[in-house]
C-alpha positions, -999 to 999 in steps of 0.1 A, spaced: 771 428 -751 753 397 -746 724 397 -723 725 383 -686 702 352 -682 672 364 -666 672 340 -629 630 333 -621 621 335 -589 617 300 -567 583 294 -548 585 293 -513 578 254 -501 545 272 -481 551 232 -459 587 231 -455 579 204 -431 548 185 -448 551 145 -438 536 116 -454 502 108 -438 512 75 -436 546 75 -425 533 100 -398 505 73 -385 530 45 -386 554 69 -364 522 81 -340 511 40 -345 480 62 -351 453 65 -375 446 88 -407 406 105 -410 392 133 -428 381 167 -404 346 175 -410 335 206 -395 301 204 -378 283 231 -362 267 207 -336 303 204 -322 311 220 -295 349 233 -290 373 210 -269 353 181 -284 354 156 -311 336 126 -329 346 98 -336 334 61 -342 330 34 -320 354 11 -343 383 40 -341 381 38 -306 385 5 -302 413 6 -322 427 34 -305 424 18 -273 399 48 -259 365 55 -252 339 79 -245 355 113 -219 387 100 -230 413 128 -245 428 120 -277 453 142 -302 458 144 -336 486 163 -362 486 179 -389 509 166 -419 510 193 -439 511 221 -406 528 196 -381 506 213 -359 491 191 -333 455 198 -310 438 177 -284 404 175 -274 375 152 -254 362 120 -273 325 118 -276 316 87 -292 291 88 -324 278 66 -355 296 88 -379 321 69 -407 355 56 -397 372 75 -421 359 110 -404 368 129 -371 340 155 -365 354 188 -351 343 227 -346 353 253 -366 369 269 -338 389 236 -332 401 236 -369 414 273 -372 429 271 -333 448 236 -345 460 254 -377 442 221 -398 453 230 -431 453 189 -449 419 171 -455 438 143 -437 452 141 -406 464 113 -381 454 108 -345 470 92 -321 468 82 -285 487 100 -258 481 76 -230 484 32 -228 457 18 -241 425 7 -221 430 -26 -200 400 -43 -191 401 -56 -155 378 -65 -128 390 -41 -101 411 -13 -96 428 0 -64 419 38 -64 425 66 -41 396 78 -20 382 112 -21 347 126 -6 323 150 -19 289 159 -5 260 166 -20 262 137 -46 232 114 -35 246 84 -32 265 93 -64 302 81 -67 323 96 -95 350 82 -116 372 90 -144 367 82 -182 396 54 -183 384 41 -151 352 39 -169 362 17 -194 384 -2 -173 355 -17 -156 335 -12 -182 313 13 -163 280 27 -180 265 59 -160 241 48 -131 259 10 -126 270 6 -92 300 -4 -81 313 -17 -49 348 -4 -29 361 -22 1 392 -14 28 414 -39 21 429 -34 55 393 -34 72 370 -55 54 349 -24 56 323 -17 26 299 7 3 284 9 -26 267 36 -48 258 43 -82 284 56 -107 287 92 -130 316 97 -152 334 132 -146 359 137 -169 375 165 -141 383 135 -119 422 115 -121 424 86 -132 437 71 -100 412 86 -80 374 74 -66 351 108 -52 325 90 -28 293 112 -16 302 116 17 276 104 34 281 67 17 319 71 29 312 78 66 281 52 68 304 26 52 330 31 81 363 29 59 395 50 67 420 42 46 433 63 17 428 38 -7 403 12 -17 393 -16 -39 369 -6 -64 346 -30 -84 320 -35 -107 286 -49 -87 274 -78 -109 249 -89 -80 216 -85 -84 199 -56 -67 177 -65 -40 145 -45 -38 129 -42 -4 94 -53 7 98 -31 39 122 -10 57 120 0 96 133 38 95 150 52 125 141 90 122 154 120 142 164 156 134 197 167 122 195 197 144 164 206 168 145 180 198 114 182 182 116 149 170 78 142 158 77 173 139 99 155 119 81 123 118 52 144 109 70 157 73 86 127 65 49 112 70 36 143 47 65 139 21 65 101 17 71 103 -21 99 127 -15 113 106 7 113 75 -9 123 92 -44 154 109 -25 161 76 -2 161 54 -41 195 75 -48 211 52 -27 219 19 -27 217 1 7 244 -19 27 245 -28 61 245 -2 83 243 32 62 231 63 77 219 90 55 207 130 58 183 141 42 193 177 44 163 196 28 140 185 58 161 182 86 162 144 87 188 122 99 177 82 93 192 48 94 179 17 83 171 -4 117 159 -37 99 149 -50 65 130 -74 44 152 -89 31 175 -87 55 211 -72 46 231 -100 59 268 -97 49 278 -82 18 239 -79 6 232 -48 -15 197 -34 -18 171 -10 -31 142 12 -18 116 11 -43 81 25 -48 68 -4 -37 89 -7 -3 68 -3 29 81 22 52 80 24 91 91 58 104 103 50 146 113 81 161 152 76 178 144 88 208 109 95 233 81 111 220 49 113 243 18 112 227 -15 111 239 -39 83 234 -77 72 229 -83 30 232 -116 23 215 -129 -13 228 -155 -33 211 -183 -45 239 -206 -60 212 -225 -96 221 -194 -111 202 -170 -103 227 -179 -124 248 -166 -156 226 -149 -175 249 -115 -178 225 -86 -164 239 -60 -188 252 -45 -178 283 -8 -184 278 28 -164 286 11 -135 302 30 -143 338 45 -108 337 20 -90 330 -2 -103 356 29 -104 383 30 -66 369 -3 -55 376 -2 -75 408 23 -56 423 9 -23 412 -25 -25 423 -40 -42 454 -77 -35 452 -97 -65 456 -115 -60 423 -81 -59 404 -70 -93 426 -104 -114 416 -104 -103 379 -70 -111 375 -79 -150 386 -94 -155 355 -58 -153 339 -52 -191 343 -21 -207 316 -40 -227 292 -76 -215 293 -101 -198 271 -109 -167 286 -141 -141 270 -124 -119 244 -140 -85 266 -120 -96 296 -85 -101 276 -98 -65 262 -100 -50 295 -66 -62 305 -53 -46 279 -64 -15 282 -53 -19 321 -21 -29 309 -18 0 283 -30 26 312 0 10 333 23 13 312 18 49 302 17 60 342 53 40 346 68 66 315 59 94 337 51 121 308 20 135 314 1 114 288 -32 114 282 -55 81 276 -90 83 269 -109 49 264 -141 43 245 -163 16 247 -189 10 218 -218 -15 210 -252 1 201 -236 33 212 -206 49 218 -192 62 256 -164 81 261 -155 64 300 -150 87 329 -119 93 349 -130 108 381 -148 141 367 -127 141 334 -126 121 303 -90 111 301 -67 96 324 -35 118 332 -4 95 338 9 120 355 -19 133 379 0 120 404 -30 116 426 -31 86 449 -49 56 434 -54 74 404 -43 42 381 -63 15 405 -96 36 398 -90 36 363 -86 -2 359 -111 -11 386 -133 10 361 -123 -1 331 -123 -40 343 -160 -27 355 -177 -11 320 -155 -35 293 -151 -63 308 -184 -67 324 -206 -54 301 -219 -62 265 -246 -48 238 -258 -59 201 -248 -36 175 -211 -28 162 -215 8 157 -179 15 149 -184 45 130 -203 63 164 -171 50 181 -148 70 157 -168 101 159 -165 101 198 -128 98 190 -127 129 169 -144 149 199 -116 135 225 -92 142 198 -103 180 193 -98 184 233 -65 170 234 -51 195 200 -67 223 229 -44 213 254 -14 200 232 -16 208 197 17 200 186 10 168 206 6 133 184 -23 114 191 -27 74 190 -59 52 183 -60 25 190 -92 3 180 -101 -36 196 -129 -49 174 -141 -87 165 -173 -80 143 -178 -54 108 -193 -19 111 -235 -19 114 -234 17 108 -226 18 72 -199 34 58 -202 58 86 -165 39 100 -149 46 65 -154 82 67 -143 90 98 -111 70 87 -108 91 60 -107 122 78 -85 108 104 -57 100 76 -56 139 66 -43 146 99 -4 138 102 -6 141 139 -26 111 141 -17 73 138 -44 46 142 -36 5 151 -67 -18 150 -70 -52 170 -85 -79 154 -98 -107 176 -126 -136 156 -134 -127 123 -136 -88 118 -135 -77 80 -99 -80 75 -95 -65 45 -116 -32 58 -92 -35 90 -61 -35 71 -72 -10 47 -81 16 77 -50 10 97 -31 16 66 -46 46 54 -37 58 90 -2 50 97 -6 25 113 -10 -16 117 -34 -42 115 -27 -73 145 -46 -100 148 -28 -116 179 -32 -159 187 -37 -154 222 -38 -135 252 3 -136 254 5 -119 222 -23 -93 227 -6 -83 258 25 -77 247 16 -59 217 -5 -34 237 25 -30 261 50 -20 230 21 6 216 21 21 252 58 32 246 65 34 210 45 52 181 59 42 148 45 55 117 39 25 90 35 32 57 28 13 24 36 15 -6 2 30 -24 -28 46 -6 -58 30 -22 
């Protein structure tokens, strides 16, 4: 018998359904690259070059997939863009065995339309707090505007007019039709529509010179206590308030501290569509949105100087029509003669007015204030008020604001010495200033200094200054009529919160002394030197 042929067993095909890489690209209309596995990968991510992106129409956050010839396995993952060659993909290990990558070549491929560059997009709004003037968008929205992280862009209600801005982060959580704005950008900017316009700002940034705070407490009344911190935490405040990027009326919260604070007015202004910047350099004034009563002490130069005959008389009608009708003492009547529109007037007798002037003004507020005045020259007086040292605005004793001026138009305006002892004038301040944190020592305390010569005490001034600016309950505004040292005036004012005013006549003087009566607004600049 003859033998039966002997059949050999057949191989299994172990890719019954292998492809041609290149007949698999053209079908994909993708591209063919070599898997490298990197440990530095992490999973859900790839590599790729910046020329296979662009041909792939993608970008950085972007999703792309890929398939396997050999397998026809396919896997997805997260573009992270790197200088690597164009003929590689860099994956994970993890991301090779979970795809099932069997081929040293695969082809990926694009599962979405290709990027389209335009120069808006119309995007639906969603809110987030806690971003810091952050807005987020997605990868492809990214690259539609060709976005980098920390660019602002600008959105506006078409239906309103109504407009933000803030600076940009990429999240690659967020859809593609979708804008998240911090919510305090989206409330200050007023819109409320469901969509807006979203843009790419190509504007310069203005920085600001200065910027008038309005300050008051998310929740609480004590509304200097937070003056007081934002005063203490001015780096804080400026590094948390530079988040943002400023438009026409935006109100923020700075949660952390309890503030609540708008911007009131500018330099530059923000006039229309202008968008801005708070910068190291930006001066701040912190004014309190709504009253605070604060004590004061006026310190008035009675030097030989003072009585320069230099101050023009001019638009002070109110003030004297004001003081008029208030007080009817026949001192007060004859001093305020010497008022006439268009004359020179001694700069101790404009002094006196204003300190009258200030005194009235505090009585008319009605909140049991306290004004001490000081007047120096060789030496330093603390002036009495009946048998106190302070005038209480809300004694509510009979003639007790006509004694006061009749005295003060008495000792400043009618008396003079040599010297310009400022710094024994200071240290009198500190002692009025230690009685009044006895009575009221939450209480905030205003100085306010009227000179027109230099210290002839030394540095004496300077160091009392100094310890004065370590106290955040304590703001100090000098006067400067003739030719103090500026530049020390400036310096001192600054150091202490407040200003340095050299009014150009009587007018101006006036009125300035009228607004300190009623407003204590903490100024400051940009360095402490």
């Amino acid at each position: 018998m003859g033998q039966e042929p002997v059949m050999q067993e057949v191989e299994p095909e172990p890719y019954p359904n292998r492809i041609d890489p290149n007949i698999l690209a053209e079908q994909k209309n993708g591209i063919i690259v070599q898997p490298v596995v990197s440990s530095k990968i992490e999973g859900g991510r790839i590599q790729l070059s910046p020329n296979n992106l662009q041909k792939l129409g993608l970008g950085q956050g972007m999703l792309i997939a890929w398939e396997d010839p050999l397998t026809r396995s396919n896997g997805s993952a997260r573009i992270d863009q790197a200088q690597i060659n164009d003929n590689q993909i860099r994956i994970s290990q993890d991301t090779k065995e979970d795809t099932n990558i069997q081929s040293d070549q695969i082809v990926l491929f694009s599962t979405e339309p290709p990027i389209q560059k335009t120069e808006s997009l119309i995007l639906e709004v969603d809110s987030r707090p806690g971003l810091e003037g952050y807005c987020l968008v997605s990868p492809r929205t990214q690259h539609s505007l060709s976005l980098q992280k920390d660019d602002v862009i600008a959105f506006e209600d078409e239906l309103t007019g109504a407009m933000g801005a803030g600076k940009v982060d990429i999240s690659e959580t967020i859809s593609d039709n979708v804008v998240v704005i911090d919510s305090e950008i989206l409330e200050a900017s007023g819109i409320g529509s469901f969509e807006v316009e979203v843009s790419k700002n190509r504007r310069q940034i203005i920085p600001l010179q200065s910027v008038s705070l309005g300050i008051s407490p998310i929740s609480g009344e004590n509304m200097w206590e937070i003056v007081s911190t934002a005063r203490q935490n001015i780096g804080q405040l400026k590094e948390w308030l530079s988040k943002y990027i400023i438009f026409k009326g935006i109100k923020l919260r700075w949660k952390a501290v309890n503030i609540a604070c708008s911007i009131l007015s500018c330099v530059p202004d923000l006039t229309g569509d202008v968008l801005a910047e708070i910068t190291p350099n930006s001066a701040l004034t912190l004014s309190p949105q709504g009253l605070i009563p604060f004590n004061a002490i006026l310190i008035l130069d009675i030097s030989r100087s003072m009585m320069a005959r230099d101050v023009l008389v001019t638009n002070i009608a109110p003030a004297i029509e004001g003081i008029k009708a208030a007080m009817e003492s026949r001192e007060i009547q004859e001093f305020l003669k010497k008022f006439k529109e268009g004359v020179n007037i001694p700069r101790r007798i404009s002094a006196a007015f204003a300190a009258v002037l200030f005194l009235s003004e505090k009585v008319g507020r009605g909140f049991g204030e306290k004004v001490s005045v000081i007047r120096f020259a060789d030496e330093s007086q603390i002036l009495p008020f009946g048998g106190s040292f302070y005038m209480d605005s809300a004694s509510g004793k009979k003639g007790v604001l006509e004694d006061a001026a009749r005295m003060i138009v008495d000792r400043i305006g009618n008396a003079y010495g040599q010297a310009t002892n400022m710094g024994s004038a200071m240290i009198k301040a500190k002692t009025v200033l230690d009685e009044f944190n006895q009575m009221n020592p939450d209480q905030p305390t205003m100085i306010v200094l009227l000179t027109d010569g230099v210290p002839t005490d030394g540095d004496a001034f300077f160091k009392a200054i100094q310890q004065f600016a370590e106290n955040p309950n304590v703001v100090i505004y000098i006067v400067g009529l003739g030719n103090p040292d500026d530049e020390l005036m400036n310096r001192a004012a600054q150091l202490c919160g407040g200003e340095y005013f050299k009014p150009d006549d009587a007018g101006e003087l006036l009125v300035w002394y009228s607004k300190r009566a009623r407003d204590l607004s903490v100024k400051l600049k940009a360095t402490k030197h």
